[in-house]
C-alpha positions as CSV (number, residue, x, y, z in Angstrom):
1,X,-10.2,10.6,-23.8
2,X,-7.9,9.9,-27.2
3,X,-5.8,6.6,-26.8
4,X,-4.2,8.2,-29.4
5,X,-0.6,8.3,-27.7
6,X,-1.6,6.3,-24.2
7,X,-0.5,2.6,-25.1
8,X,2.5,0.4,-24.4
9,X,2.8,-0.5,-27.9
10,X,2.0,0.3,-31.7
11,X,4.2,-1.5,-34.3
12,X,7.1,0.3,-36.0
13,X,7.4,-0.1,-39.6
14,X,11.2,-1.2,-40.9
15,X,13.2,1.7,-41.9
16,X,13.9,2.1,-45.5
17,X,17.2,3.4,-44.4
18,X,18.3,1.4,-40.8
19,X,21.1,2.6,-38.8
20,X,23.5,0.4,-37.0
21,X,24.8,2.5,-33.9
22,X,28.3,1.4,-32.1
23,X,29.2,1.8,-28.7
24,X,31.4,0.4,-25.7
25,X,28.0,-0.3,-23.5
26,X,24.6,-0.8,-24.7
27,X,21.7,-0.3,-22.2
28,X,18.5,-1.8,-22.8
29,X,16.1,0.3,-21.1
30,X,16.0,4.0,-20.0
31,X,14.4,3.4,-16.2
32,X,16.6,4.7,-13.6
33,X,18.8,1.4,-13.5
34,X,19.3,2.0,-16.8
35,X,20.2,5.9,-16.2
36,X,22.5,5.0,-13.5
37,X,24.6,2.6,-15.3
38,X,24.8,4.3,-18.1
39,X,25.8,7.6,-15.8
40,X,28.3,5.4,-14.6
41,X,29.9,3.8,-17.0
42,X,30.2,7.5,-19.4
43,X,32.1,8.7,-16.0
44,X,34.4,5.5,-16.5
45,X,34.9,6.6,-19.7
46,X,32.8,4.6,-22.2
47,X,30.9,5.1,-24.8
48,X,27.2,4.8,-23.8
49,X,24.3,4.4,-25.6
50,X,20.5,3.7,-24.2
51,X,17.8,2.0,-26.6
52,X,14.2,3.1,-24.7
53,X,11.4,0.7,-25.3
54,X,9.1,3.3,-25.0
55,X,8.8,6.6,-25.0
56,X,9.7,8.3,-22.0
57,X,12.7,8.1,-19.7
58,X,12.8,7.2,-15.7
59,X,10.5,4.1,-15.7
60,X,7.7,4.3,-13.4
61,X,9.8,6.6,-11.0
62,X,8.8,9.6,-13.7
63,X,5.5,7.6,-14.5
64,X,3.3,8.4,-10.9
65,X,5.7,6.7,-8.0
66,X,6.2,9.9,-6.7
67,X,6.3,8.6,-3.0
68,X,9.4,6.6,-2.7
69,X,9.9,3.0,-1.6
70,X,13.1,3.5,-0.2
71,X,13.0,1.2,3.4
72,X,16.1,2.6,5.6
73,X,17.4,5.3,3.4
74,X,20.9,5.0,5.0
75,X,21.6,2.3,2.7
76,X,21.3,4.2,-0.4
77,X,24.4,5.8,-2.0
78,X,26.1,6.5,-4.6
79,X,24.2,7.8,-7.8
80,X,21.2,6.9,-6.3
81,X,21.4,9.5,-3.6
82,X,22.8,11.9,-6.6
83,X,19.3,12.0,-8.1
84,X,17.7,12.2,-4.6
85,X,19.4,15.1,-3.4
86,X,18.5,16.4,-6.6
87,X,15.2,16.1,-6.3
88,X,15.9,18.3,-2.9
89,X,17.7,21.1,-4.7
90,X,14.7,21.4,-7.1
91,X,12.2,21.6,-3.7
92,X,14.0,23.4,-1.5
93,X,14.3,20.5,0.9
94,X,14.9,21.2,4.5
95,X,16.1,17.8,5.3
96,X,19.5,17.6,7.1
97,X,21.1,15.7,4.4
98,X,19.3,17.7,1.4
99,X,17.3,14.8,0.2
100,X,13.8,15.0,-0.7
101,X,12.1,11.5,-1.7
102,X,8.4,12.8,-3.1
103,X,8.4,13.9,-6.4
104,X,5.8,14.8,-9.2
105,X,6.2,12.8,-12.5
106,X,8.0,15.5,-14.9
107,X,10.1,16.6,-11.9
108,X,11.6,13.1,-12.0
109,X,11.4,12.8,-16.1
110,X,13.2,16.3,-15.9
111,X,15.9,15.2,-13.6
112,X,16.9,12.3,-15.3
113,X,17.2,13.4,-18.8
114,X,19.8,16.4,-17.2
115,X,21.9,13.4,-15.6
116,X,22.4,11.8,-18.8
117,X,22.8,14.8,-21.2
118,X,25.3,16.1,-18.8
119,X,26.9,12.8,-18.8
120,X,26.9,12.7,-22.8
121,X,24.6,9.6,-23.4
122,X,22.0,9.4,-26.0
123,X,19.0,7.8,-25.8
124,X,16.9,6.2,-28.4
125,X,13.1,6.1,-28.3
126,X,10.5,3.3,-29.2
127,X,13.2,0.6,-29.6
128,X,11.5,-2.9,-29.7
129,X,14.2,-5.6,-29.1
130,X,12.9,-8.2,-32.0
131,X,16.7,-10.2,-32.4
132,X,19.6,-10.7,-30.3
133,X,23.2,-12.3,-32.3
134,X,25.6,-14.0,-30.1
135,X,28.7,-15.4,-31.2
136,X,31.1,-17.5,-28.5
137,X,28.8,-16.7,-25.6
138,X,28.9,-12.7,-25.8
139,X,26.0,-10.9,-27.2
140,X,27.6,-8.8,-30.4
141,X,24.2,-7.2,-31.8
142,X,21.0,-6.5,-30.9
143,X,18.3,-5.6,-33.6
144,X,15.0,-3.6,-33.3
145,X,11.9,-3.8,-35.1
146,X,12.5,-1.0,-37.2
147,X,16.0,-2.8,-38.5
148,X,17.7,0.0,-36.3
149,X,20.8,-2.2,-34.6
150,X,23.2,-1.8,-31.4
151,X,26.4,-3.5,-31.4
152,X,28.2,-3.2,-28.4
153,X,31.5,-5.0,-26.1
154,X,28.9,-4.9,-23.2
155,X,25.4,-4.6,-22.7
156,X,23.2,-4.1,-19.4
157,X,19.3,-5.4,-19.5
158,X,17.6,-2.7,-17.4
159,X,14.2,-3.9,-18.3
160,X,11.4,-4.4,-16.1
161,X,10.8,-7.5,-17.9
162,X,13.8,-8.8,-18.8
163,X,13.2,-9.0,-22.5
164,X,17.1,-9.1,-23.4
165,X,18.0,-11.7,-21.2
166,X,15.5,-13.5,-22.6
167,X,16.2,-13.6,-26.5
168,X,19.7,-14.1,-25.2
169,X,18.7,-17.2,-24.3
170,X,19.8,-16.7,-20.6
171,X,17.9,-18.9,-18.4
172,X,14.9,-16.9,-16.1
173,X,11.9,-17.8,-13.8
174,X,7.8,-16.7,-13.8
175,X,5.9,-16.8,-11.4
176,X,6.7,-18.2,-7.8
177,X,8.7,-20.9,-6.5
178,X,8.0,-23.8,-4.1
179,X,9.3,-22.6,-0.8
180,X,11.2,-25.9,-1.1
181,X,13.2,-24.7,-3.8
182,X,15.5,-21.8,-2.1
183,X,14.1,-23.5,1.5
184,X,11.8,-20.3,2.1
185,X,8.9,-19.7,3.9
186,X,6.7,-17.2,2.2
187,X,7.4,-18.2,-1.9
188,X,4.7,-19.7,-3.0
189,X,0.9,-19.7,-2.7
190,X,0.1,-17.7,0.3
191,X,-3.1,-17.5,2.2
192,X,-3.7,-16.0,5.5
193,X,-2.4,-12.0,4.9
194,X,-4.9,-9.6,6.8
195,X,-3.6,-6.9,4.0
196,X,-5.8,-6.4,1.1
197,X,-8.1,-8.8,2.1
198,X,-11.5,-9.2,2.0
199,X,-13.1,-7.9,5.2
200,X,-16.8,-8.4,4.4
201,X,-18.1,-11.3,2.7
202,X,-18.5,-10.7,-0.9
203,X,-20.4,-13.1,-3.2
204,X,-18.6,-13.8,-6.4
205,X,-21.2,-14.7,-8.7
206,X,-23.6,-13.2,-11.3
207,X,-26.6,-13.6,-9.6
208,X,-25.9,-13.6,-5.9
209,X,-25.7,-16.9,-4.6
210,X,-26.2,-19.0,-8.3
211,X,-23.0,-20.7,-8.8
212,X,-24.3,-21.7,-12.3
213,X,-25.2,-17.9,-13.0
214,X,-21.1,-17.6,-13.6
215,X,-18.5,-15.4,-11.9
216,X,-18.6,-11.2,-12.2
217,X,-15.4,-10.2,-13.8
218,X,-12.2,-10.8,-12.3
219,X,-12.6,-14.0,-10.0
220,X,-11.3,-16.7,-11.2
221,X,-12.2,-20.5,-10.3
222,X,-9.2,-22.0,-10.4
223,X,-7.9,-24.4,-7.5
224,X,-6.5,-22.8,-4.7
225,X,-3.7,-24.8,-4.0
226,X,-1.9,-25.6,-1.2
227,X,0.5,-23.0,1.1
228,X,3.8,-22.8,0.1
229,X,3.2,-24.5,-3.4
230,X,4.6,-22.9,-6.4
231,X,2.4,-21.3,-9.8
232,X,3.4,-19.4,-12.8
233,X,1.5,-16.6,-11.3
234,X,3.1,-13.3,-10.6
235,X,2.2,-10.2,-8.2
236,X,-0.6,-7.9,-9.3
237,X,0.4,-4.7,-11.6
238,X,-1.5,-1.1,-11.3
239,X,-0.5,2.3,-12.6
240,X,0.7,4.6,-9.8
241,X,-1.9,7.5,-10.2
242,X,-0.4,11.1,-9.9
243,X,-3.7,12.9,-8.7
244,X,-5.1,16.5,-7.7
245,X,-7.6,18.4,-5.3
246,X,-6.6,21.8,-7.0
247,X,-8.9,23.2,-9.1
248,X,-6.8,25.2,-11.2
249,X,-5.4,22.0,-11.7
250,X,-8.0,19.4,-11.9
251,X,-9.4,16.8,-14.9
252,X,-12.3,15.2,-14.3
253,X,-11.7,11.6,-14.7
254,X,-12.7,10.8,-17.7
255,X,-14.6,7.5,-19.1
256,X,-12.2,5.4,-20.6
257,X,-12.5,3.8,-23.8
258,X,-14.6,0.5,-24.0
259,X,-16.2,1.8,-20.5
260,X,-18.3,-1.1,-18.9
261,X,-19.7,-0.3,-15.4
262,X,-20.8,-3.8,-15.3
263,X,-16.8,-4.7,-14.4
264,X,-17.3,-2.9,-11.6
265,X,-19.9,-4.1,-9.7
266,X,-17.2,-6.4,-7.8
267,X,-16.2,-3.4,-5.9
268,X,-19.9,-2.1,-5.8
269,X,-20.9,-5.3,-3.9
270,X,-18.0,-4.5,-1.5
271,X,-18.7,-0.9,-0.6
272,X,-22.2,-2.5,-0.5
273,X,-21.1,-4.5,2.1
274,X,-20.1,-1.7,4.1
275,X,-16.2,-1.6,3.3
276,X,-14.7,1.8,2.2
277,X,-11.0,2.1,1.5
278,X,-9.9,2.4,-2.3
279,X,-8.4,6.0,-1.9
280,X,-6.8,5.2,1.4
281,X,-3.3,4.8,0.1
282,X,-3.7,8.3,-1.4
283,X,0.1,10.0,-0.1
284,X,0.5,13.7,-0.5
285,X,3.4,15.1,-3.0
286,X,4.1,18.6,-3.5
287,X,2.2,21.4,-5.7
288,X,-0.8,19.8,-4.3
289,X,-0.3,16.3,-6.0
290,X,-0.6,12.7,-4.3
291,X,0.7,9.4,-5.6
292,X,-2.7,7.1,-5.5
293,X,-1.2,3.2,-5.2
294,X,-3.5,0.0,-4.3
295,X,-5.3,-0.9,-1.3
296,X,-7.8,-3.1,0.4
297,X,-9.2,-5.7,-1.3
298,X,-10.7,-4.4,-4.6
299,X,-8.5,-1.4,-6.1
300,X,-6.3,-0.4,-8.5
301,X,-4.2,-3.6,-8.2
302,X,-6.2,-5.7,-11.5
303,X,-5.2,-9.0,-9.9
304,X,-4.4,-12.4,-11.7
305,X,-5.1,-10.1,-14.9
306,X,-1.5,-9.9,-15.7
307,X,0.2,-13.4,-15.7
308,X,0.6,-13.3,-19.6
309,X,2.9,-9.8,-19.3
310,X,6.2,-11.4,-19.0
311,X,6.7,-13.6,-21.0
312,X,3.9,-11.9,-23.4
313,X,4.6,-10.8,-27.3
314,X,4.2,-6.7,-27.3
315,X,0.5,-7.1,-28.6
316,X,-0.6,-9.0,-25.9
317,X,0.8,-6.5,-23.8
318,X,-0.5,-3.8,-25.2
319,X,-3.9,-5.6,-25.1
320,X,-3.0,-6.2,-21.1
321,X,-2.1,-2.7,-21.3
322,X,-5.5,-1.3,-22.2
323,X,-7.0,-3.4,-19.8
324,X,-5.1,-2.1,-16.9
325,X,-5.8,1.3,-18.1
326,X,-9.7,1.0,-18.1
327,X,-9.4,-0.8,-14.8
328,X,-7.6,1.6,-13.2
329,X,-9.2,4.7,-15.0
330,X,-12.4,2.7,-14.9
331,X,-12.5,2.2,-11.5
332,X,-11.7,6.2,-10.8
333,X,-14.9,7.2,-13.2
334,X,-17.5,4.3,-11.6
335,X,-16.5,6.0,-8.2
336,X,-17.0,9.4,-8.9
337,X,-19.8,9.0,-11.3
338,X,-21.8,5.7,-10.8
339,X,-25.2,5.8,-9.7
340,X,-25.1,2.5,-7.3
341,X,-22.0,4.6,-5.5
342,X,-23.2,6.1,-2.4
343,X,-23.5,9.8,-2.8
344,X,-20.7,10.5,0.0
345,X,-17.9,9.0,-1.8
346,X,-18.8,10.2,-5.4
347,X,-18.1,13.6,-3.7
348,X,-15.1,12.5,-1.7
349,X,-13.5,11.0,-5.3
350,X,-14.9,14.3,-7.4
351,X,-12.8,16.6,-5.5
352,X,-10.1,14.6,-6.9
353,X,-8.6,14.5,-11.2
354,X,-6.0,14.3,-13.0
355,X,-3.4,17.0,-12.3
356,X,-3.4,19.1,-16.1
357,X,0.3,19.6,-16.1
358,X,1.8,16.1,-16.0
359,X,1.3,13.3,-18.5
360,X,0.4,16.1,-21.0
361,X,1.1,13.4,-24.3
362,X,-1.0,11.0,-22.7
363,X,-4.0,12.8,-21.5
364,X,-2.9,13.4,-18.1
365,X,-2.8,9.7,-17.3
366,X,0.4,7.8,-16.6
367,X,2.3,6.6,-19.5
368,X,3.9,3.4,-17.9
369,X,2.2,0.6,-16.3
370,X,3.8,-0.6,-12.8
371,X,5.4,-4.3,-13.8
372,X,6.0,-5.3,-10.3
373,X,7.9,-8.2,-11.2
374,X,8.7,-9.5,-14.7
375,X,11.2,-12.5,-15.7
376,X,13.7,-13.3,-12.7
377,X,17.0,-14.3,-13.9
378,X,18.8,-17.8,-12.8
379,X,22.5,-17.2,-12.2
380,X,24.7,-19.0,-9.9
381,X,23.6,-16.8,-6.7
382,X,19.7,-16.7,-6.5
383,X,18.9,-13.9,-3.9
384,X,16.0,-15.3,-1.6
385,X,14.1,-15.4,1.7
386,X,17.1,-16.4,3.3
387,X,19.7,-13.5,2.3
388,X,16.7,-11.2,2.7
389,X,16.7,-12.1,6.5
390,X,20.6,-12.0,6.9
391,X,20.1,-16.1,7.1
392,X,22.9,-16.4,4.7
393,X,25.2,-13.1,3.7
394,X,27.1,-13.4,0.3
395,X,30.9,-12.0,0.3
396,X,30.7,-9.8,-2.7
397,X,28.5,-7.4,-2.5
398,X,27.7,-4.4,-4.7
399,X,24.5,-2.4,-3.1
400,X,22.1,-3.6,-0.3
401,X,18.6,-3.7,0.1
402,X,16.1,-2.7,2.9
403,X,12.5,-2.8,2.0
404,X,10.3,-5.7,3.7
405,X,9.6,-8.5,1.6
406,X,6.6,-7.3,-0.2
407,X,4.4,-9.2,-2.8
408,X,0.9,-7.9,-4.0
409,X,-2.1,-9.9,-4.1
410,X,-1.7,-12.5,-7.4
411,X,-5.0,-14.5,-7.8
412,X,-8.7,-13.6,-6.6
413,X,-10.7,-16.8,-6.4
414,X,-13.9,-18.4,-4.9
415,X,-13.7,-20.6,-2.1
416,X,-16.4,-21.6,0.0
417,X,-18.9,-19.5,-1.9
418,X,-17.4,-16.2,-1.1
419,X,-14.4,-14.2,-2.8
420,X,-11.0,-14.5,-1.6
421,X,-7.4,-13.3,-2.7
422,X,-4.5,-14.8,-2.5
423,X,-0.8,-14.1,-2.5
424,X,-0.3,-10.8,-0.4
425,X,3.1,-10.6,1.8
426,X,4.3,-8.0,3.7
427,X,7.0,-9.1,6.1
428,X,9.5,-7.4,7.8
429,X,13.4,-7.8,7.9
430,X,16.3,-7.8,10.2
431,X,18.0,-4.6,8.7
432,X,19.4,-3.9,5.2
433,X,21.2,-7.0,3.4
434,X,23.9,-7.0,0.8
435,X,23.4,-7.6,-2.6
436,X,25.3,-10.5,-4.5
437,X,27.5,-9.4,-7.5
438,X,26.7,-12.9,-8.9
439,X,22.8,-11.8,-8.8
440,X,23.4,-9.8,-11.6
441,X,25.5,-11.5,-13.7
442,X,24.4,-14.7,-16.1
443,X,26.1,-18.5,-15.9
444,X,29.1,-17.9,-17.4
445,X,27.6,-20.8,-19.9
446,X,24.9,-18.6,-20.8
447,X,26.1,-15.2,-21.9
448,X,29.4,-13.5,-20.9
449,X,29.0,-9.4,-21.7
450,X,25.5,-9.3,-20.1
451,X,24.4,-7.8,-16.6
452,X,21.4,-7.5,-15.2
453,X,20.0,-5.3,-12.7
454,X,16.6,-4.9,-12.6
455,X,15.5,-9.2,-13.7
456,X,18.1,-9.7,-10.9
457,X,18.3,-13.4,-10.2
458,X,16.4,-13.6,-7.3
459,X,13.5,-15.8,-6.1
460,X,9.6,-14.4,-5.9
461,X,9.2,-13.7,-2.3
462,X,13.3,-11.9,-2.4
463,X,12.4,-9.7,-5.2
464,X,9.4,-8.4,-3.5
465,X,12.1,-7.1,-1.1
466,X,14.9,-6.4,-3.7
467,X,12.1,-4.2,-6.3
468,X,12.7,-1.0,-5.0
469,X,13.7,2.0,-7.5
470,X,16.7,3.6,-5.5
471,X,18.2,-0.3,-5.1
472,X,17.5,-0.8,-8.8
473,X,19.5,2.5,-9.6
474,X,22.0,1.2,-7.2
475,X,22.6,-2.0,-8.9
476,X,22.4,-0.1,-12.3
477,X,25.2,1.5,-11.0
478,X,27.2,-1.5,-10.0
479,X,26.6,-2.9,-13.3
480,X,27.6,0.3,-15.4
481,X,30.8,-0.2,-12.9
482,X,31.4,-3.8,-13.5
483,X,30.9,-3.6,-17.1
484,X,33.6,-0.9,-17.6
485,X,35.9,-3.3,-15.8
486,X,35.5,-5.5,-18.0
487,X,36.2,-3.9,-21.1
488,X,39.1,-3.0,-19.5
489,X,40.5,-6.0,-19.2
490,X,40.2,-6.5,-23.1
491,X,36.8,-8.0,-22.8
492,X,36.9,-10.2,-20.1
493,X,33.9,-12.0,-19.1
494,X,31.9,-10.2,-16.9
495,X,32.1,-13.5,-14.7
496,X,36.1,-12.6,-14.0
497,X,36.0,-9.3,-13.0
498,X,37.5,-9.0,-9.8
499,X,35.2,-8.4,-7.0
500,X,37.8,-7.1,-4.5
501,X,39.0,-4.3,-7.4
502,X,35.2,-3.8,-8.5
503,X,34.3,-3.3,-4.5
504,X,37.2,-0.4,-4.5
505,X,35.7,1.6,-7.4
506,X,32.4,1.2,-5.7
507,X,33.2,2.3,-2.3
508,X,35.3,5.6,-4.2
509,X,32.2,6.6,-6.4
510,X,29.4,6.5,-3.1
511,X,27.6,2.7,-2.8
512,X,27.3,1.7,0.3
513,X,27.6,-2.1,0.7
514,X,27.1,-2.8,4.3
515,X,25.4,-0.3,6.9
């Protein structure tokens, strides 16, 4: 397998000859937030332009999350349900309302690049943020790496990790809160979940019960803490695996670069111990295609192995990036190919590859890790436990939510001689909630032409509810909305824009805001 074109990140030389583009709205990443403001806002009338960090467009929607996370689909409108219905015209869909929510990778790819060419807004590949310039509060140019510059009235993070908020010097949390702080229950470290927990006893060290003999790979020794506390970690990240069982179709997984079994042996103690259930969470998706995502205890999910990705420069990304890829790839090969693998499930994972026609510059293998959660924005409204449970219900909202609160695992430790992780929530709500405007916007102190839909200020345990692709391309749309408004008012911050005039242009073009 060539890594030749499967990495997060390679440096871009400065251009001899850099070019300075100008626009009414600048969007900083091309995931479907980013598509939907940008859709938007060119419908409004502006001038749009999207700098991609990367080189694809749809985020992890169009990366192997074929099998969306939508929670009460009657909550979705607007441009959101655009792209779904869609995705039902391209599959025939037999659904009442013409939706279809499954969807192979370069279906989604596909779909979004005809939304924004038919909407008139480019889109700029491999654009590493490296400067932001503000002057009186409003961002007025953004530079790349390669010296190639935006300058813009208004610009829209739609980053998975918040990267322009953050050189913008807009204030952000990692990692979880204290339930203290937002008066929450389940922020914080969080023991007890009988989800993706160990169901056998594993022992975590070298040589089975020798603590001096070290810990196998991934188990950490840190202190577990007590409930409720708050860390700097952050929910586990995998890559959302588009897989195959036709063979007409069918790769073989193949060993990843750097392949060491030994990391492995982890999991091989588990099945050891009699617990089989990696490719349980293995969802079907049309043409004969699934949408592989974590579960159990030791999976894709490469737990506590990403805390350094937010706030991370790119090269330690891309170094985290690699090692999510041999996990994930890794663990794929050890199954089907490991000698210490029982032979019934090397046969139950070789009827499985990589599906030939999708990923096709990056050998079949998703191109875009899943960041479950990067920086969180601090604004004036912090979305948390509370609004998730309809506790506390903010007047201006702009899109709702509906999804459980939902946190991966975030640290696998030792306690008592025997593995544990911690940090899995899955808790259910009360029925969709509304979104606060003010959870996208900055203090007005800290940046006035910025909004930001994806880092939304919100608190851990919230935006394990909140991280849902159609909400983010719900509040993308909200945004490209509010930041048209606006410019319309000769620049006005995007603190002033009137809620009750932005809620009328957002009822006209489809959101829903309550249900």
């Amino acid at each position: 397998m060539s890594r030749t074109d499967l990495r997060y990140y390679s440096p871009k030389a400065k251009s001899e000859q850099p070019v300075t583009r100008k626009a009414d709205l600048c969007v900083y990443g091309g995931t479907p937030a980013g598509i939907a403001a940008a859709v938007q806002a060119s419908r409004m009338g502006l001038n749009v332009v999207i700098a991609e960090f990367g080189r694809h467009l749809g985020g992890i929607t169009a990366s192997g999350l074929g099998r969306t996370d939508f929670g009460n689909k009657s909550s979705i409108g607007g441009i959101a349900r655009e792209f779904y219905e869609a995705v039902g015209r391209h599959y025939d869909s037999k659904e009442a309302d013409g939706t279809a929510w499954y969807m192979e990778p370069h279906v989604a790819e596909k779909l979004f690049s005809e939304m924004l060419e038919r909407a008139g807004v480019p889109v700029y590949f491999e654009q590493h943020l490296k400067q932001v310039e503000k002057r009186d509060g409003r961002i007025v140019r953004i530079t790349m790496e390669n010296g190639d510059a935006y300058c813009a009235g208004m610009f829209i993070d739609a980053s998975y990790e918040g990267d322009l908020l953050a050189r913008a010097g807009v204030s952000y949390h990692v990692g979880r809160e204290a339930n203290a702080v937002y008066h929450e229950t389940w922020n914080g470290i969080q023991f007890g979940s009988p989800h993706h927990t160990f169901r056998a006893w594993v022992d975590p060290f070298v040589v089975e019960g020798k603590p001096d003999s070290g810990l196998l790979y991934g188990v950490s020794d840190a202190s577990p803490g007590i409930q409720g506390q708050g860390d700097s970690s952050v929910q586990a990240y995998n890559f959302r695996i588009c897989l195959t069982d036709t063979a007409s179709n069918k790769v073989d997984f193949p060993q990843p670069p750097g392949y060491d079994p030994a990391k492995f042996e982890l999991l091989s103690r588990y099945i050891r111990a009699g617990v089989w259930d990696v490719m349980r969470l293995h969802w079907p998706m049309p043409n004969g295609k699934t949408d592989l995502n974590n579960f159990g205890a030791v999976s894709t999910d490469f737990i506590g192995m990403n805390h350094g990705w937010p706030d991370g420069d790119y090269a330690e990304r891309e170094r985290l990036f690699q090692e999510h890829v041999h996990h994930n790839l890794g663990i794929l090969h050890f199954l089907a190919n490991d000698d210490s693998v029982p032979l019934s499930i090397r046969e139950e994972v070789s009827r499985w590859g990589l599906p030939a026609d999708e990923f096709l510059g990056t050998a079949n293998w998703p191109h875009s890790l899943y960041v479950r959660e990067g920086r969180r924005m601090i604004g004036d409204v912090v979305m948390n436990q509370n609004h998730c449970l309809r506790y506390r219900v903010e007047e201006d909202a702009i899109g709702m939510a509906s999804y459980g609160m939902d946190s991966h695992n975030c640290r696998r430790l030792v306690i008592d001689g025997r593995c544990v992780n911690e940090g899995n929530v899955e808790t259910g709500l009360n029925g969709p909630y509304p979104i606060s405007y003010r959870g996208i916007v900055p203090k007005g102190t800290e940046c006035t032409n910025l909004l930001v839909p994806v880092c939304l200020s919100s608190s851990h345990i919230a935006y394990g509810s909140i991280r849902m692709e159609p909400v983010f391309m719900v509040l993308g749309q909200s945004a490209g909305t509010a930041a048209a408004m606006a410019l319309e008012g000769s620049g006005r911050a995007v603190q002033d824009v009137d809620y009750g005039t932005l809620r009328t242009r957002l009822l006209q073009d489809g959101q829903l805001l309550s249900v």
